[in-house]
C-alpha positions as CSV (number, residue, x, y, z in Angstrom):
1,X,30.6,18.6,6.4
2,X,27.9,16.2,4.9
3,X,25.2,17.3,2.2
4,X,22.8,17.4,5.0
5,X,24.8,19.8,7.0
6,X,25.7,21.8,4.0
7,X,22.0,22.0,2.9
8,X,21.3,23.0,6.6
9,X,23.9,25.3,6.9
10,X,22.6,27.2,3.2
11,X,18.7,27.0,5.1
12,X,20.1,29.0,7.8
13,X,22.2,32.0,5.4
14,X,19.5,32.0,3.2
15,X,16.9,33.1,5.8
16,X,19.3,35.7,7.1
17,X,20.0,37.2,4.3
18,X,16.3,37.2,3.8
19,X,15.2,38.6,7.2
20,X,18.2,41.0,6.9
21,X,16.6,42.7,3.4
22,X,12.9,42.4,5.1
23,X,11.4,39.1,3.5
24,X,10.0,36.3,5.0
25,X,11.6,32.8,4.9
26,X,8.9,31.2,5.2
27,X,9.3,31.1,1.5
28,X,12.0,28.6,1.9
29,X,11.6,24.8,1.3
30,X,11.9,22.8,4.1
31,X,14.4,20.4,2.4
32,X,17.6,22.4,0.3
33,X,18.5,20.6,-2.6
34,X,22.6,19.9,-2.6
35,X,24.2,18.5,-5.6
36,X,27.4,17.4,-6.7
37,X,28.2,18.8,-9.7
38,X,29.0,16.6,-13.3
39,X,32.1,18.6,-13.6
40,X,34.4,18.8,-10.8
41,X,36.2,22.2,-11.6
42,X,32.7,23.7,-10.7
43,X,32.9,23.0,-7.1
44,X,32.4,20.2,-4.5
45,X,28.6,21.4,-4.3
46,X,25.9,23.1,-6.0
47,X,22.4,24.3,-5.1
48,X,19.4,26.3,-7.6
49,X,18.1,27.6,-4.0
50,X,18.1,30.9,-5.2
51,X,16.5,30.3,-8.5
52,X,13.5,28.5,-6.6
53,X,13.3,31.2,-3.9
54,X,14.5,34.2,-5.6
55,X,11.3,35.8,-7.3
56,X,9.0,34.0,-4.4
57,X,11.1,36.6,-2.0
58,X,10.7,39.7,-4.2
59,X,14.4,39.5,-6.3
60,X,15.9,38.3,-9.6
61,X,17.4,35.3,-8.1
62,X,20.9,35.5,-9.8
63,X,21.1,38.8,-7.2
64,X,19.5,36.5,-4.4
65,X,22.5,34.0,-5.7
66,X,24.8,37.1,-4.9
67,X,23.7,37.7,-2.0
68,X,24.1,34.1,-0.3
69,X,27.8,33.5,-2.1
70,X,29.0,36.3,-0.1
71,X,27.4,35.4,3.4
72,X,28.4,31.6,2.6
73,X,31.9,32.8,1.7
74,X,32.3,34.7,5.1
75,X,31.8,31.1,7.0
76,X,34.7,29.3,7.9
77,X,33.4,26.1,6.3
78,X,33.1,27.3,2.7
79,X,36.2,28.3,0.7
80,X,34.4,30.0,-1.7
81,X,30.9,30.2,-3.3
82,X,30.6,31.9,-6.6
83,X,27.4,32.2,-9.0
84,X,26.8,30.6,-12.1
85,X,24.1,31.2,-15.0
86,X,20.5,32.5,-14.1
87,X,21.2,31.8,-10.3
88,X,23.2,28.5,-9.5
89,X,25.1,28.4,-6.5
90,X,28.7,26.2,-6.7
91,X,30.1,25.4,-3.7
92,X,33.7,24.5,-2.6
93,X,34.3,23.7,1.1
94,X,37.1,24.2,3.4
95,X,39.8,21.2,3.6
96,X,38.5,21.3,7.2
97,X,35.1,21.5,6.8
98,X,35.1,18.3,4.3
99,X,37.7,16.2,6.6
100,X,35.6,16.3,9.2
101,X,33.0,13.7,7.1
102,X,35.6,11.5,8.1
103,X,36.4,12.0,11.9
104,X,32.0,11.7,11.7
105,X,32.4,8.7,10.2
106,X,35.1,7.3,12.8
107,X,33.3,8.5,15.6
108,X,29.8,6.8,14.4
109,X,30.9,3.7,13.3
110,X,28.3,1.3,12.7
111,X,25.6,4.1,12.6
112,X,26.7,6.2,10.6
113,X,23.9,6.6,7.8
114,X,21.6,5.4,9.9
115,X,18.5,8.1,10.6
116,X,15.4,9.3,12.2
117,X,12.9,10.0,9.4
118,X,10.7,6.5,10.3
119,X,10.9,6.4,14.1
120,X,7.7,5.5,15.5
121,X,6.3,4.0,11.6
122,X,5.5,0.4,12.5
123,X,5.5,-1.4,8.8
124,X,4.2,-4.8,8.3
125,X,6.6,-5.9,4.8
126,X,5.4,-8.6,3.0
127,X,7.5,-10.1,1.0
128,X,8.1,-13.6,-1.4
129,X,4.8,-15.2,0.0
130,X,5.1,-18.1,-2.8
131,X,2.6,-21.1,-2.7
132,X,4.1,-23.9,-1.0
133,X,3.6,-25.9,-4.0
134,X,7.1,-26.0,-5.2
135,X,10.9,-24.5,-4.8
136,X,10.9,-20.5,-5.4
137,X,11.4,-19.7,-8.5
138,X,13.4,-16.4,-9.9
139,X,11.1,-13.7,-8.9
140,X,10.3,-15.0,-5.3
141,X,13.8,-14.8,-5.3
142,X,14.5,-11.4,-6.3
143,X,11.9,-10.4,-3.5
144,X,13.8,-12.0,-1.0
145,X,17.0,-10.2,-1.7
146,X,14.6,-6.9,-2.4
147,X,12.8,-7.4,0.7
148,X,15.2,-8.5,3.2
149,X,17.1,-5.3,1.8
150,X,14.3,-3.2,1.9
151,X,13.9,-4.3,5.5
152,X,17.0,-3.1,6.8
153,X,17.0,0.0,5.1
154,X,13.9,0.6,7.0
155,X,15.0,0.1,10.3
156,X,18.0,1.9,10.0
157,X,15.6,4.8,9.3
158,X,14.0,4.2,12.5
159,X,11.2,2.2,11.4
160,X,9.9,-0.7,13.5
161,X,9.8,-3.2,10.2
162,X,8.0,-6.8,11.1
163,X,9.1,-8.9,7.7
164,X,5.9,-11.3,7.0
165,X,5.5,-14.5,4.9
166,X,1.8,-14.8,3.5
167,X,1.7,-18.4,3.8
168,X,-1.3,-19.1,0.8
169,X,-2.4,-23.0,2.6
170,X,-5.7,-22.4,1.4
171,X,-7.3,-22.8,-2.1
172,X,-7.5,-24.5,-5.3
173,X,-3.2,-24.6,-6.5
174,X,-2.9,-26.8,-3.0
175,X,-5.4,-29.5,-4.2
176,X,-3.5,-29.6,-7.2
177,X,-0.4,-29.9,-5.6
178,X,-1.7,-32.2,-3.3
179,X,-3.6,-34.2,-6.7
180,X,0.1,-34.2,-8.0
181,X,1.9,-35.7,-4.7
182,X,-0.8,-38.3,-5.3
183,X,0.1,-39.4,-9.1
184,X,3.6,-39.7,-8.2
185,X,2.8,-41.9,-5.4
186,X,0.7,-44.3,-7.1
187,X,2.8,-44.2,-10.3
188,X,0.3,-42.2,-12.3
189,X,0.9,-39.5,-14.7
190,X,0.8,-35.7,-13.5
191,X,-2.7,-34.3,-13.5
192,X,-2.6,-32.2,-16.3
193,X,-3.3,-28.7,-14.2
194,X,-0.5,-30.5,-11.6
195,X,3.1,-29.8,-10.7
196,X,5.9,-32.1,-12.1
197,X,9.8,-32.0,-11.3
198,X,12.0,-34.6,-9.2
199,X,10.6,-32.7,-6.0
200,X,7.1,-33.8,-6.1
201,X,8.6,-37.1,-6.6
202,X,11.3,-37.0,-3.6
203,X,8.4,-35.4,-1.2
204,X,5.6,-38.5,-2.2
205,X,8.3,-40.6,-1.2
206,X,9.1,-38.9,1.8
207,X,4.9,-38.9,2.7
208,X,4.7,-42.9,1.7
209,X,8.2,-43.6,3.3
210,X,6.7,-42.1,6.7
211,X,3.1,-43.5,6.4
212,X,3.2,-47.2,4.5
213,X,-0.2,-47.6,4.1
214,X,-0.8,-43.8,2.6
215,X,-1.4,-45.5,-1.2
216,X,-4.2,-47.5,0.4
217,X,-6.4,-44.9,2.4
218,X,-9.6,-44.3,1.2
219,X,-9.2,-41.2,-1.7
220,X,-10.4,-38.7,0.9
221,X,-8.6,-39.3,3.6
222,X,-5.1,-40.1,1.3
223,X,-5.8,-36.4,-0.4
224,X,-6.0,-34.9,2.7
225,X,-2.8,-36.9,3.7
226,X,-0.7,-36.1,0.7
227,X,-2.2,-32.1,1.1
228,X,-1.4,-31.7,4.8
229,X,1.9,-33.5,4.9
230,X,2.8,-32.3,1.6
231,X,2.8,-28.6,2.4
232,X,4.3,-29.0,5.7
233,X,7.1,-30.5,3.8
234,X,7.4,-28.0,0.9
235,X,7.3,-24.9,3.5
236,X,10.1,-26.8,5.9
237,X,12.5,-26.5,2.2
238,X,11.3,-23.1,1.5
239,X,12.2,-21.5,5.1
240,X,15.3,-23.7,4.9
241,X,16.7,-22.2,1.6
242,X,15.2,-18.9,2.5
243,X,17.5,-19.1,6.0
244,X,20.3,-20.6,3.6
245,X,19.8,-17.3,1.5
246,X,20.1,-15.2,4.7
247,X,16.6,-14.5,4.4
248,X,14.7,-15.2,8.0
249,X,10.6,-13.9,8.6
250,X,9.2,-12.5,12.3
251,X,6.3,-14.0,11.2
252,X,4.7,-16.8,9.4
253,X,0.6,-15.5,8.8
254,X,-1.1,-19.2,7.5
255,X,-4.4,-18.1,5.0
256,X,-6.2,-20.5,6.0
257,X,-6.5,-19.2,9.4
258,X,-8.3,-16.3,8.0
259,X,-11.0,-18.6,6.7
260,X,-11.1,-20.8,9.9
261,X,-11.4,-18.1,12.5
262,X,-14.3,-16.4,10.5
263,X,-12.5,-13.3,9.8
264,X,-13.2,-13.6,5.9
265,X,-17.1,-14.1,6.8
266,X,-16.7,-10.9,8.8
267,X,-14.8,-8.9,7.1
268,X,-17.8,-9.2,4.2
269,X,-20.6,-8.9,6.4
270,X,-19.3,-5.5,7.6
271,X,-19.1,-4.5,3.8
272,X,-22.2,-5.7,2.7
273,X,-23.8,-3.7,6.1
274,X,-21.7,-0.5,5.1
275,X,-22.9,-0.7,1.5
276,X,-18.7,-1.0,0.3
277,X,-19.8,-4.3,-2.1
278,X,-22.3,-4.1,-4.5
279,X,-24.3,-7.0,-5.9
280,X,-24.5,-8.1,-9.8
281,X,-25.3,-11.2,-11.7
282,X,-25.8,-13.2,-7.8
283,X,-22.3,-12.5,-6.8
284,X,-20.9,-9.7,-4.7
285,X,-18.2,-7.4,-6.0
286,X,-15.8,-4.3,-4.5
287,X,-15.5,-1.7,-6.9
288,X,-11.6,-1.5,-7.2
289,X,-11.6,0.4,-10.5
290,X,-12.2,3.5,-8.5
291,X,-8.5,2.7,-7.2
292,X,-6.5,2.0,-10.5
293,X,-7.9,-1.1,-10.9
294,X,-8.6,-2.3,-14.7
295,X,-12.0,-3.9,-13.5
296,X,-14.1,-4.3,-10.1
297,X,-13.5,-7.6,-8.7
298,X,-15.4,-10.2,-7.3
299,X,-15.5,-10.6,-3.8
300,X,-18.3,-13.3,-3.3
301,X,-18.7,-15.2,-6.1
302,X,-22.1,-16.7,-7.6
303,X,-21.7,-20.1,-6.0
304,X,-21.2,-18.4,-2.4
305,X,-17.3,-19.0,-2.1
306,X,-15.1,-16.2,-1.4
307,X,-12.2,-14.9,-4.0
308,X,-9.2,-13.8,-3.1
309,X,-10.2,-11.2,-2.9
310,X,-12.3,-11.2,0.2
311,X,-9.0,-13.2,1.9
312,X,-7.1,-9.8,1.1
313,X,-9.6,-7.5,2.3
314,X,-9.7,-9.9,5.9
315,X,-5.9,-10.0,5.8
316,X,-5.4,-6.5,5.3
317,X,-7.7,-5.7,8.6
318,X,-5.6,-8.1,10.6
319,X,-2.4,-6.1,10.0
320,X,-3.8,-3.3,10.9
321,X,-5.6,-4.7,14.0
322,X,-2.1,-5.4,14.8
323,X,-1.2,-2.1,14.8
324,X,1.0,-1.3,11.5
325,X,0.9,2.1,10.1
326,X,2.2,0.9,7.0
327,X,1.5,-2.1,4.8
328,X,4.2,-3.1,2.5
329,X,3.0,-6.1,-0.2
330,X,5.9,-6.7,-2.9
331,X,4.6,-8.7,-5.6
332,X,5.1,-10.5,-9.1
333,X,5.1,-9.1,-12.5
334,X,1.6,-10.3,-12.7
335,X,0.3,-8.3,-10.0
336,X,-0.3,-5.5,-11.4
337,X,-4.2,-5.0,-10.3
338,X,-3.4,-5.4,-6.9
339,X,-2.1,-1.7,-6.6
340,X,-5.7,-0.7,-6.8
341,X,-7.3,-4.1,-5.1
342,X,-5.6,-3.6,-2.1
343,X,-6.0,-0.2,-2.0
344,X,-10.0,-0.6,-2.7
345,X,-9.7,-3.1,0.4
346,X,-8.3,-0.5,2.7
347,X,-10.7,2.3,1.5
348,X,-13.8,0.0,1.4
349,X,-13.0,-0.7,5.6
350,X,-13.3,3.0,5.7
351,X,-9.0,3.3,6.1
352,X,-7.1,5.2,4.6
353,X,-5.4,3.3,1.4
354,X,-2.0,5.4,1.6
355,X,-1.1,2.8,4.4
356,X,-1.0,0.3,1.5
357,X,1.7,0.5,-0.9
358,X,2.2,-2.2,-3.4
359,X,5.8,-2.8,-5.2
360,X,5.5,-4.9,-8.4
361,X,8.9,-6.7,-9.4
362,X,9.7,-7.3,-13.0
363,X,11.1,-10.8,-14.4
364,X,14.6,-12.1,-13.9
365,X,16.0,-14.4,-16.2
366,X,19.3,-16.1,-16.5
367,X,21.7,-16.5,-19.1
368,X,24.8,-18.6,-19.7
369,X,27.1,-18.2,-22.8
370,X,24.9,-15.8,-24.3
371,X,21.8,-18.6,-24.0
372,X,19.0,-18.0,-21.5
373,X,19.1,-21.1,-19.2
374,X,15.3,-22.2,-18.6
375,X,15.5,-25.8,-16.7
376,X,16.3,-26.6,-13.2
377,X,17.4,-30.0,-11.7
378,X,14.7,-30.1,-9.4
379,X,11.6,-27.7,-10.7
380,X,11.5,-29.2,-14.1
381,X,11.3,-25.5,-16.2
382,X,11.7,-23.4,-13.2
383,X,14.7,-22.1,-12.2
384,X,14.7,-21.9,-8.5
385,X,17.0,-19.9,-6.1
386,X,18.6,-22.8,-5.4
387,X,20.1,-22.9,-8.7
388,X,21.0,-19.7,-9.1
389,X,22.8,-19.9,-5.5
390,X,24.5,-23.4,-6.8
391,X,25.7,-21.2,-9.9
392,X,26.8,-18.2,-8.6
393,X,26.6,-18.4,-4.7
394,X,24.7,-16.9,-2.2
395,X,26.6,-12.9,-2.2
396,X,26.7,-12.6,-6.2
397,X,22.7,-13.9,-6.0
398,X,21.7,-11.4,-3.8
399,X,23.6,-8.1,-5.0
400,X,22.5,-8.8,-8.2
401,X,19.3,-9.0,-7.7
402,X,19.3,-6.3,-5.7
403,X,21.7,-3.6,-8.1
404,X,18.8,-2.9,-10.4
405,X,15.1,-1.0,-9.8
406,X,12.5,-3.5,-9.2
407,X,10.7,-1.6,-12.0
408,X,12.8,-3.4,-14.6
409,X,13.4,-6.9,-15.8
410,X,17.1,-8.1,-15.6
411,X,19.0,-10.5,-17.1
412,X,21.8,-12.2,-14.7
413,X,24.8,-13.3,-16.8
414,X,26.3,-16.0,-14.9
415,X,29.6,-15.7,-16.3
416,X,29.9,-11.8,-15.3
417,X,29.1,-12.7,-11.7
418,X,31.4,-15.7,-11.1
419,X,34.1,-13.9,-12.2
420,X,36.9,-12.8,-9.6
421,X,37.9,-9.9,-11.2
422,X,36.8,-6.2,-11.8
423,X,34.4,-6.9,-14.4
424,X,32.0,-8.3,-11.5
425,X,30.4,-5.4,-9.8
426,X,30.4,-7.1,-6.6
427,X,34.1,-8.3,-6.7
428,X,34.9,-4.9,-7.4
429,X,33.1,-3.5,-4.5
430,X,34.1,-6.4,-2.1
431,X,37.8,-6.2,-3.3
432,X,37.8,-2.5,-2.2
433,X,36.9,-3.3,1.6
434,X,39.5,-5.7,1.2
435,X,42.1,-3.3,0.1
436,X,40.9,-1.3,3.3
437,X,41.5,-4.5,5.3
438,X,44.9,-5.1,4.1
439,X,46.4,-1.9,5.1
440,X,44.8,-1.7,7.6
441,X,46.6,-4.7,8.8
442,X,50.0,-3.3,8.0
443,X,49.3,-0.4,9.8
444,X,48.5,-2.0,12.7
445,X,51.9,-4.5,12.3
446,X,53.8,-0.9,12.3
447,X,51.8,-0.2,15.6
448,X,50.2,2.8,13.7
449,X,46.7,1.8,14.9
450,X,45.4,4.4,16.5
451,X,44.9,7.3,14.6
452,X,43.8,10.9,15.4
453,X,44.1,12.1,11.6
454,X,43.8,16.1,10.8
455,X,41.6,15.5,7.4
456,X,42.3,19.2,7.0
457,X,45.5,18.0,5.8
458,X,44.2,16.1,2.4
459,X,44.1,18.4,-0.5
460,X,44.4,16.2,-3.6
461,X,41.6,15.4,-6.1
462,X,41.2,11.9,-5.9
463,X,41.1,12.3,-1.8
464,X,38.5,14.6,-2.4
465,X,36.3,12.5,-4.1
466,X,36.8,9.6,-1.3
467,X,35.9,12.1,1.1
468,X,32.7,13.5,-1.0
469,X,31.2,10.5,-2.0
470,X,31.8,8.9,1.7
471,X,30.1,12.1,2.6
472,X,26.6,11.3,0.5
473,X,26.4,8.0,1.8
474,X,23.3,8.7,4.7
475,X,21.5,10.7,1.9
476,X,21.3,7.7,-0.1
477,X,19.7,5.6,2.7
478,X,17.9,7.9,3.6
479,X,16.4,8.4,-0.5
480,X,16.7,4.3,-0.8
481,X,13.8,4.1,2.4
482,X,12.1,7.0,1.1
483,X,11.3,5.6,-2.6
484,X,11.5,1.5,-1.4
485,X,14.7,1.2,-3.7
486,X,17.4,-0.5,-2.1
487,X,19.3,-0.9,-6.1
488,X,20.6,3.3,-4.7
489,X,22.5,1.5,-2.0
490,X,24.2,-0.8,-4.6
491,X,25.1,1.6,-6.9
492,X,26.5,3.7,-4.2
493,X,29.1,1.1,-2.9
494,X,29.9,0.4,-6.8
495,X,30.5,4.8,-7.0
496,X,32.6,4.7,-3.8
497,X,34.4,1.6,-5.0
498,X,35.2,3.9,-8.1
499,X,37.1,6.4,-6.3
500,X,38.6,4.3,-3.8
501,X,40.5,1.9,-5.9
502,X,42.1,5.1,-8.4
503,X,43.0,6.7,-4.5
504,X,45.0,3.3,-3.2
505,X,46.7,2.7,-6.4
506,X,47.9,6.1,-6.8
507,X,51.4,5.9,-5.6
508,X,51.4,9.6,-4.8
509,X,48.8,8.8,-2.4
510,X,50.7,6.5,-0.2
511,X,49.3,5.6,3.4
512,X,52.0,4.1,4.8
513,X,55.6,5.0,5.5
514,X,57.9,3.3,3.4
515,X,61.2,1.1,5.4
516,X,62.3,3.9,8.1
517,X,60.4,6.9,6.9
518,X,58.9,8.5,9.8
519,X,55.0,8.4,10.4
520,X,53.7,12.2,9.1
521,X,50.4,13.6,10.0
522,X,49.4,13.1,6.6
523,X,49.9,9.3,7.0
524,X,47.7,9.5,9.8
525,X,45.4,11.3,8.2
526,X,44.8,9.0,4.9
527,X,45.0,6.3,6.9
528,X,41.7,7.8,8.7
529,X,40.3,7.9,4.9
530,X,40.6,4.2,4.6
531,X,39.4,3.8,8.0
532,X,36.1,5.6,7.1
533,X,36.0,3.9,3.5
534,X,36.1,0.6,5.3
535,X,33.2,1.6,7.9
536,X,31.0,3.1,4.9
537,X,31.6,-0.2,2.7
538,X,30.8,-2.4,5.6
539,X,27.7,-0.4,6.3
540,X,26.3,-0.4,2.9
541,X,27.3,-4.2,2.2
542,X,25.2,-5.0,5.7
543,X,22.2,-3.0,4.6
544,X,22.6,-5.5,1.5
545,X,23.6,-8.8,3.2
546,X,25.8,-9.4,1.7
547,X,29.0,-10.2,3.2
548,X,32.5,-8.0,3.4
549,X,35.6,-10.3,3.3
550,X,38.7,-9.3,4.6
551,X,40.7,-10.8,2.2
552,X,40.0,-11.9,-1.2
């Protein structure tokens, strides 16, 4: 029995016992709230149903409490329910009932944790979107480990997730990269609004190396030489390392097509007609304060040019012309007025702005010995992902990344995570499926492979909590899509990995038969434990992806 089919089963008593004393359950949530207790002795579950229900149905709710322990108690999947304080509810299932998490688990395989609350949400995610004017740097790549994670924790909740690349072509930071591929080609110094490091240097070479007579052109047409080629080779390395990273896009939406197709010049017109923009001091503006904004924003400016704004709003139409339901943007530290911007957008079209949501990540920085490490070989003071991948690789980059809530900055100490030994959160979580592997393995050289395993038959504390924690596993997925935080998933494996590790090394939990000992039921039946630990550790890794090694 799961938390979801103990919460189910507790809906079900509880508007028995209600109809049976003349109330109505419609005073029931629809969601029970199931807990596992801090302190074990109290139970495997516990629930404050009665306290949130008790008073709404007409009773003190430690009496409501009463009530339910004894019609929970007469089920054959609770062992007993007893009452606690003002109206708590602790829970302790039936060997049976909580050994059959695993023959779920066995039977489900790949899917199990997957669910049903998005099917039929198609969600546009938009994620890393950095200018192709250099490498990406640290928080581009926390979004694509966030993102990509993000993504397939969406669709295994049904969702219909399309992962999109913003590809900014258009504006002022590609002249200047294009003013700095330039310098380097003709020797001079970097503009001083330009972008320095070896790789301006190695693609100008690349440009001149393809085109000999580039230097010479006439200043026009060599700008728009350097600019075009330039960003077609700066967006070839970027999907590279992002591919390299495990990190692949459905689609690639250019900027500037927004401008060249007209959209942009539409998408204003139709605000100016509705009366959504308002004009002041010559320029027209979109009154984003009225969405969390800290000031309306300019959306036509003065001289006749468009912001970025009015890009946005144009954008923002085209995903949903597309059909998305939801519109996913996850963007820098320095982002924060977006939240209301885009929303403003969606409003201002007359949509609704819940089908934007904005995530903003927080800075990442890296420290060695102690010291925070602020130079890359390439990006001059950027550190890139490819540095951080050349440091620590590409499963330690992404997990990391990943283990904490986007809402805070983090600080990745690249000693901790090259280290191959317990110390590294994700060599203690990998090392666990290994363990799995390994006797797994053994088992299988014994030719006990095939197991039909009675978990009925497990009764000690530290299977238990195997069995427990493997049982909360689709509640976290399902909690990780609901509030966009894949970090839940992360520290999930890390909490399984806790309880694992103490089971195998307990020699009084042995899972194989030693020399000539027969093969016992109970064999069989931890060796369906491991079985499922394995399954849920390869699931939660693959939401991640991040890799499970069989042996390490």
């Amino acid at each position: 029995m799961t938390p979801a089919d103990l919460a189910d089963l507790l809906r079900a008593t509880a508007a028995k016992v209600l109809v049976e004393r003349g109330s109505d359950p419609a005073v029931l949530p629809d969601e029970v709230k199931v807990e596992r207790p801090r302190n074990p002795e109290h139970g495997d579950y516990a629930t404050n149903l009665a306290m949130q229900v008790g008073k709404k149905a007409g009773m003190n709710p430690r009496d409501f409490a009463n009530l339910l322990a004894e019609a929970l108690s007469a089920t054959e999947d609770i062992e007993v329910a007893e009452v606690a304080g003002p109206g708590f509810l602790n829970i302790r299932l039936a060997k049976a009932a909580q050994g059959a998490i695993i023959e779920k688990i066995l039977a489900a395989g790949a899917d199990y944790g997957t669910g049903a609350a998005l099917h039929g949400t198609k969600i546009n995610l938009e994620f890393v979107s950095a200018n192709p004017t250099g490498p990406i740097h640290l928080g581009g790549t926390r979004w694509a480990a966030v993102g990509d994670a993000l993504g397939r924790i969406l669709s295994a909740q049904g969702a219909d997730v399309t992962r999109e690349y913003y590809f900014n072509d258009h504006g002022a930071q590609i002249d200047r990269f294009a003013n700095s591929l330039v310098a380097a080609a003709t020797g001079q110094p970097t503009p001083e609004d330009g972008y320095a490091g070896a790789y301006i240097n190695e693609i100008a070479d690349t440009i001149v190396q393809a085109n000999p007579d580039a230097v010479s052109l006439p200043a026009d047409e060599r700008h728009e030489l350097f600019r075009r080629e330039g960003v077609e080779l700066m967006f070839a390395q970027i999907k590279q390392t992002l591919h390299e990273f495990g990190v692949d896009f459905d689609v690639y939406f250019n900027e500037s097509s927004l401008f060249e197709s007209g959209s942009v010049d539409k998408a204003v017109e139709e605000l100016k007609a509705t009366g959504n923009l308002y004009e002041k001091d010559g320029a027209w503006w979109i009154a984003s304060t009225e969405y969390g904004d800290d000031k309306d924003r300019v959306v036509i400016k003065s001289d006749g040019k468009s912001a970025y704004v009015a890009g946005d709003i144009a954008y923002f139409e085209n995903k949903r012309a597309r059909g998305f339901d939801l519109c996913i943007y996850m963007l820098g530290a320095d982002h924060h007025g977006y939240i209301g911007r885009l929303k403003a957008a969606a409003a201002a079209t007359g949509d609704n702005p819940d089908t934007v949501e904005v995530l903003i990540g927080q800075m990442v920085n890296l420290v060695k010995d102690g010291a925070a490490v602020r130079m890359s070989k390439r990006a001059g003071t950027v550190v890139t992902l490819d540095d951080l991948v050349e440091a620590i690789g590409v499963d330690a980059s992404r997990y990391s990344l990943v283990r904490s809530s986007v809402n805070t900055s983090i600080d990745i100490d690249l000693g901790l995570w090259t280290k191959q030994d317990n110390e590294n959160p994700l060599y203690y979580v990998q090392y666990a499926y290994a363990r799995t592997c390994s006797i797994m393995r053994n088992a299988a050289d014994l030719g006990f492979d095939a197991v039909t395993p009675d978990p009925g038959l497990m009764s000690s504390d530290r299977e238990g909590a195997v069995i427990r924690t493997l049982g909360e596993y689709p509640r976290v997925v399902a909690t990780a899509a609901e509030m966009r935080e894949p970090h839940r998933v992360v520290r999930y494996l890390e909490e399984l990995a806790g309880v694992y590790h103490p089971f195998q090394s307990d020699k009084d939990m042995r899972v194989l038969p030693l020399g000539d000992e027969p093969i016992t039921p109970l064999n069989s039946a931890r060796l369906g434990l491991v079985k499922a630990t394995h399954q849920v550790l390869a699931n939660g890794l693959a939401l991640l992806g991040v890799s499970a090694p069989e042996r390490m």
